[in-house]
N, C-alpha and C positions, 0 to 999 in steps of 0.2 A: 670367571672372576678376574678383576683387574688387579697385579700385581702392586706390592708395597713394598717398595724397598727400604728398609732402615737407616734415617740418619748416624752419620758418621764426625766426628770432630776430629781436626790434626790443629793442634795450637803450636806454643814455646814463644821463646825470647825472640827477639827482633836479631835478624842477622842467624837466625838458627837451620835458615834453610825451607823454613817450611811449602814456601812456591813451588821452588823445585819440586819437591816429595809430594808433594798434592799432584802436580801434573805427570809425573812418574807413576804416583797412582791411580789415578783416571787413568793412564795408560793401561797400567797392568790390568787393572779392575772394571774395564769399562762396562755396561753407561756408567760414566760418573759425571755429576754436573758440581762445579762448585761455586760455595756459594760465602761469599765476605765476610771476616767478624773484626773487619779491623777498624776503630774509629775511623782512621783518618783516610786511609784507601778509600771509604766512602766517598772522599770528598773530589771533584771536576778539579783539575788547576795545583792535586798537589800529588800528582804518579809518582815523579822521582822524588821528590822530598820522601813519600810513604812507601815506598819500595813497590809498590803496587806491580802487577802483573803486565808485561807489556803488552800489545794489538798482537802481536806475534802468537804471544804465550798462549792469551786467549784463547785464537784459532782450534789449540788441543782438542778443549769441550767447551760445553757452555759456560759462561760465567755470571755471577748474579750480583747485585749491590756493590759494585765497583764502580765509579767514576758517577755515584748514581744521585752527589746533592751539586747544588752549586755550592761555593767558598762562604758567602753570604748567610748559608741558611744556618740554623740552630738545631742541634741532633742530641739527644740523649738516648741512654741505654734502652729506657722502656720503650719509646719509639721502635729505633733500632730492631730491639728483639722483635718485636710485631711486626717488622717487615720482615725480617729471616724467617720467619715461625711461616709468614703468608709462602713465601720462595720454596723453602723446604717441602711443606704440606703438596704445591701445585708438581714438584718436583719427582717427588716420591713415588709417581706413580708410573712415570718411562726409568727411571736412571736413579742412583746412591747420591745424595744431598751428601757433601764431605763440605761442611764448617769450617773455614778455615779463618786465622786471627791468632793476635796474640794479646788482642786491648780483652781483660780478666773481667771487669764488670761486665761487658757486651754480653763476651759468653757465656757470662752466669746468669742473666737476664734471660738469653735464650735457654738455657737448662733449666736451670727452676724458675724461672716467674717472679717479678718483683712482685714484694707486694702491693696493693693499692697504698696509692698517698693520697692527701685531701684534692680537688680538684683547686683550683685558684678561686680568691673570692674578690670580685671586682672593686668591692665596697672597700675591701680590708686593706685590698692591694693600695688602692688609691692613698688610702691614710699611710703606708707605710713607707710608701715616697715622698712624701711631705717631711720625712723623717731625716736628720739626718745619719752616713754611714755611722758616727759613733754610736747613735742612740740606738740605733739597728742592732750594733753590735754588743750593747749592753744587757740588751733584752735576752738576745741568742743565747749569751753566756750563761744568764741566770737561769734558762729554761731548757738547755741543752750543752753544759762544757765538755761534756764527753766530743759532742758532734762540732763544736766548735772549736776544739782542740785541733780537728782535720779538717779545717775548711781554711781557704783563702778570706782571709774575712779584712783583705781589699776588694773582693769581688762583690760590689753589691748585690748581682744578681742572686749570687750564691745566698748570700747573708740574708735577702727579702726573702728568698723562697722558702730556705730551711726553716726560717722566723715564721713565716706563713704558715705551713706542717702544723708546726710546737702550737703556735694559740690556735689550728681548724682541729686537730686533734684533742688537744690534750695532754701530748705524750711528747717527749724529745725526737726531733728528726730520726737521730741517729738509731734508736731505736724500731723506728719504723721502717728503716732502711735497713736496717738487720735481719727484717725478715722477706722469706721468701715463700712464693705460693707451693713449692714443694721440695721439703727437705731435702728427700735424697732419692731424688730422680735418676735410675736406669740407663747410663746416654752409654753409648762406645764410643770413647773419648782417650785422644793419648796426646801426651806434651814432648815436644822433642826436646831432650837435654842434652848440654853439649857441656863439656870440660871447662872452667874458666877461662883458661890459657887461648886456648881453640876459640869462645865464644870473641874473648876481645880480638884476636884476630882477621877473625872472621867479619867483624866493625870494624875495625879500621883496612880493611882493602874496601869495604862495601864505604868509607867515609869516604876516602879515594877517588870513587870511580862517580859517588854522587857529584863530585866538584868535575872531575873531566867531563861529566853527561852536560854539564849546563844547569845545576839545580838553583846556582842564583840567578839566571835569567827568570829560572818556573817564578822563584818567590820575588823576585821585580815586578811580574808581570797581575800576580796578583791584588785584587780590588779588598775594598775593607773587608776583614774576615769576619764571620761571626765568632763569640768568643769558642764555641766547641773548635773551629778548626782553628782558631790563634792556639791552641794549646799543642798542635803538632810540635814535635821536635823538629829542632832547627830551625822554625819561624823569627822566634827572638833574637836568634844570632846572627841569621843571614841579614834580617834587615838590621840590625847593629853596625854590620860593616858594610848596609848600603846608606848608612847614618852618617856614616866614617868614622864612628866610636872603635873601631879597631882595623886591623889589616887581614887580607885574607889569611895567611899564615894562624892567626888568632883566631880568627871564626874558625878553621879545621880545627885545632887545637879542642876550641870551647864546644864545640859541635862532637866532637868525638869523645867526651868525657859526659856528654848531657847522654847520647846515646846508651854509653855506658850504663849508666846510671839507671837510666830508663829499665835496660834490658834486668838490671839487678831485682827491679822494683819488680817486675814481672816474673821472677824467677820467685822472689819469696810470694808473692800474690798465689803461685801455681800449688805450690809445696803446701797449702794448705787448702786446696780443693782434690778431696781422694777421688771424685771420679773421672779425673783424668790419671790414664796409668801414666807414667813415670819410663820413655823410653831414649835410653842413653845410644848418642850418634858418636862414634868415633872421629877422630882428625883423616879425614881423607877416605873415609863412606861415601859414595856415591849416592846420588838421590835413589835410584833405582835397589840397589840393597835397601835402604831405609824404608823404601815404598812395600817392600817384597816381605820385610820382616812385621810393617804394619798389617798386611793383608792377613802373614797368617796370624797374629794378635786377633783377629777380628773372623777367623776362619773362614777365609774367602779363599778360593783358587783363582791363582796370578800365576 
């Protein structure tokens, strides 16, 4: 009978370490093959800007769904999880699939399953570009202000599509996107937690070393984005001060408070998902302790 090893998750905040710890545990734990849950690591064109794993790191084991759209293309959750869920599934049967990410909807999309939304209706769609954004967004409001309350509603893609849901449904967006195909799914899943002090630290030497690697050359060199990767952090800023709307001195500044912030959002986003356990990393833990305390979390001998 052919072996099935059980997926694994390591998440947490950006700057929390988790590359490190993942490749410490493929070490310890090996076969382990891992496999992306981070928006933007997906994307060709943005390594350094996304901390992604370097040609180096790689070498360790295998790696999955990294470097794996072009900058151009358009990527959402439920996509996403359907290609991890494929990765995982082919995976599982040499080597431990370890999940790793810190983007919260991705991974909840691969743990429980969105649920289905309406498919697009060409007819509808048609009429709803003839619209203009205000009138888009009046509709939104009236059929959904829960879900319009958290949407960009300068974005019109966002604005048509949510719009789209509410009149194929029936029901508000926000609603539908609340639920998921399984409540409370089974995963062995832990989020690495670090100290505040520690985590902003730990962002600013990593804001540091993004500017000596060359990360404004990466985002020069990049072609028009699609809007899922214009949402990386540091897109707006670096090209701002390839604008000359500021100086570099300012883009680090502004760059290092977005991160910040990011990492915040991610830190309350976790705290209310219980099936990731909750495991605290001290200031000057090594990857390899952290790896070694995950293992036996997960009862594995390392």
């Amino acid at each position: 009978m052919t072996a099935h090893y059980p997926s694994l998750y390591l998440a947490g905040p950006t700057g929390s370490g988790k590359t490190a710890v993942a490749l410490a545990f493929a070490h310890l734990c090996s076969p382990v093959e891992i496999i992306n849950a981070d928006a933007f690591q997906a994307y060709r064109g943005l390594e350094l800007l996304s901390a992604a794993p370097s040609e180096e790191e790689k070498q360790i084991c295998p790696h999955h769904l990294f470097s794996c759209l072009n900058p151009e293309e358009e990527n959402d959750a439920a996509t996403f999880a359907r290609l991890a869920r494929a990765a995982m599934e082919e995976v599982s049967s040499r080597a431990r699939a370890l999940v790793v990410g810190g983007s919260g909807l991705y991974l909840k999309a691969i743990t429980h399953g969105l649920a289905p939304t309406p498919k697009g209706d060409p007819a509808l769609r048609a009429k709803l570009e003839e619209q203009s954004l205000d009138s888009l967004v009046e509709q939104y409001r009236s059929l959904d202000p829960e879900g319009a309350g958290r949407t960009d509603l300068q974005n019109r893609r966002y604005v048509t599509r949510n719009l789209e849901i509410c009149l194929l449904s029936g029901q508000p967006a926000s609603v539908l996107k609340a639920n998921w195909e399984r409540n409370n799914p089974e995963v062995r899943a832990v989020y690495l937690s670090r100290d505040r002090e520690d985590l902003h630290d730990r962002i600013e030497l990593r804001n540091t070393r993004l500017f000596d690697s060359g990360v404004i050359e990466e985002v020069r060199a990049l072609p028009t984005l699609s809007a899922t990767a214009g949402k990386a952090i540091g897109i707006p800023e670096i090209r701002g001060f390839l604008r000359g709307e500021m100086d570099e001195t300012t883009c680090r500044e502004t760059l290092l408070l977005a991160t910040r912030q990011y990492a915040r959002r991610q830190e309350t986003w976790f705290r209310r998902e219980p099936a990731f356990h909750r495991l605290p990393v001290s200031r000057g833990e090594d990857p390899e302790q952290t790896a070694r305390r995950i293992a036996r979390h997960f009862s594995l001998p390392a």
